[in-house]
C-alpha atoms as one frame of an Amber mdcrd trajectory, in Angstrom:
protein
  -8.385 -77.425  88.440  -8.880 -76.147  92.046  -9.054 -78.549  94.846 -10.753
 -78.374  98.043 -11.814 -81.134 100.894 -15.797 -81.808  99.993 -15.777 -81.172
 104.050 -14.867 -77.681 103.394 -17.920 -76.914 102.062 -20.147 -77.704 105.656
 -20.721 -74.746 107.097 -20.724 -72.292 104.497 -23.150 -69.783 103.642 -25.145
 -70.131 100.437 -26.363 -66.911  98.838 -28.665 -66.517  95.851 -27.898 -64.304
  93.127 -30.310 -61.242  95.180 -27.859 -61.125  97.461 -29.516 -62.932 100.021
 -27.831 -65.334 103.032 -30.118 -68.194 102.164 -28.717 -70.881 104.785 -25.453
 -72.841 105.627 -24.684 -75.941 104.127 -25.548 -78.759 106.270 -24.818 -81.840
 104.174 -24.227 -83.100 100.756 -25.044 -86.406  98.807 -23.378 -88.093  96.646
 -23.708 -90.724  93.771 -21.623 -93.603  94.819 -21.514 -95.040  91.190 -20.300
 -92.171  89.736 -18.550 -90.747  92.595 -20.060 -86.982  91.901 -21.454 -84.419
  94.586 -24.759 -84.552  93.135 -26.945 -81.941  96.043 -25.826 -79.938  99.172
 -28.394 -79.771 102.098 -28.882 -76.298 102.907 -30.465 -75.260 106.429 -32.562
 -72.154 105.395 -32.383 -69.321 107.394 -35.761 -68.636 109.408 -36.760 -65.603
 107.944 -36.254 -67.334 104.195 -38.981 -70.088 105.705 -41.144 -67.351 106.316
 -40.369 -65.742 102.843 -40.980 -69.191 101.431 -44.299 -69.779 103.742 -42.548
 -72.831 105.060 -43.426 -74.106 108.846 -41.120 -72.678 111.441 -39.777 -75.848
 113.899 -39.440 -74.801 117.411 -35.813 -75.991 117.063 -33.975 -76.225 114.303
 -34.889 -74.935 110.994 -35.916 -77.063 107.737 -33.734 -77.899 105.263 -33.696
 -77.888 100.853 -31.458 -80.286  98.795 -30.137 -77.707  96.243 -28.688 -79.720
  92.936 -24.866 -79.279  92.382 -26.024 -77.439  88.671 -27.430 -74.808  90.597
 -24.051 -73.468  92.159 -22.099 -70.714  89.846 -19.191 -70.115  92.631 -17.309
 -70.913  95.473 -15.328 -68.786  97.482 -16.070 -67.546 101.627 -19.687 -68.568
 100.070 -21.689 -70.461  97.967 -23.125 -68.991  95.035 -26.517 -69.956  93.337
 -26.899 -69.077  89.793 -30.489 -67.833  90.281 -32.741 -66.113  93.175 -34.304
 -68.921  95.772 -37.600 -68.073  94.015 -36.451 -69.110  90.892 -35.506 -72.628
  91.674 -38.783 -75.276  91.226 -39.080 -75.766  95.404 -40.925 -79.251  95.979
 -41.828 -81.101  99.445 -41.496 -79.096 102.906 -43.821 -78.197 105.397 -45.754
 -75.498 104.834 -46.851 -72.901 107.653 -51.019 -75.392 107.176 -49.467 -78.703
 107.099 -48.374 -80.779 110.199 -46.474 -83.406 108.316 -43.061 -82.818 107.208
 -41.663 -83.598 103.850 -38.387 -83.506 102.217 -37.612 -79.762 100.752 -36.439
 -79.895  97.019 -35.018 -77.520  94.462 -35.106 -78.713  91.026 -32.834 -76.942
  88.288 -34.714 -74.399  86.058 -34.664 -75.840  82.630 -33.128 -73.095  81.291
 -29.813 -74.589  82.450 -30.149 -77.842  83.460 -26.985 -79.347  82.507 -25.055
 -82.018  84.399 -22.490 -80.028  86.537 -21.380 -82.456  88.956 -17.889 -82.515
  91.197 -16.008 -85.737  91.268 -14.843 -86.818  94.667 -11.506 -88.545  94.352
  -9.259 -89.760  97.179  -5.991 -88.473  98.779  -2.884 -90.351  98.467
């Protein structure tokens, strides 16, 4: 099993299986009764929001919660199994709305097993 610091992963790029720099990982959350990385928060690139019809902020961009199942690899990147259009996107503010909402991906059923990472501590 390969180990890395769950910090490691802030800051890297996630691409989608088109090839496509998506956004950079801003966050992740966990289950705290399992201990498993369950989604990473992904700022998306601006020109992906306008792909996407999402609202542009002035500052800032918006963010999606991508599930953990969703990730094939990790290297200098984060790999998503499928295109960004292929995910089932949910919430966000679109370019008509003025309210914003949380920005979901669900998994596609096709392969919606339970791939989760289990955080353990260092000794």
């Amino acid at each position: 099993m390969t180990k890395s610091k769950v910090t490691n992963l802030i800051g890297l790029n996630m691409i989608d299986q088109q090839g496509r720099n998506i956004g950079t990982v801003a966050d992740m959350s966990v289950d705290i009764e399992t201990w498993h990385l369950v989604t990473l928060e992904v700022n998306l690139n601006r020109a992906i929001l306008d792909e996407l019809k999402l609202k542009r902020p002035w500052f800032g961009t918006q963010a999606i919660h991508i599930p953990i199942s969703e990730v094939s690899s990790a290297t200098d990147n984060l790999i998503l199994k499928c295109s960004l259009e292929d995910l089932q996107l949910s919430g966000g503010e679109s370019a008509a709305e003025s309210t914003p909402a949380e920005l979901t991906a669900q998994p596609r059923a096709a392969h919606a097993e339970d791939r989760s990472i289990t955080l353990g501590s260092s000794g």
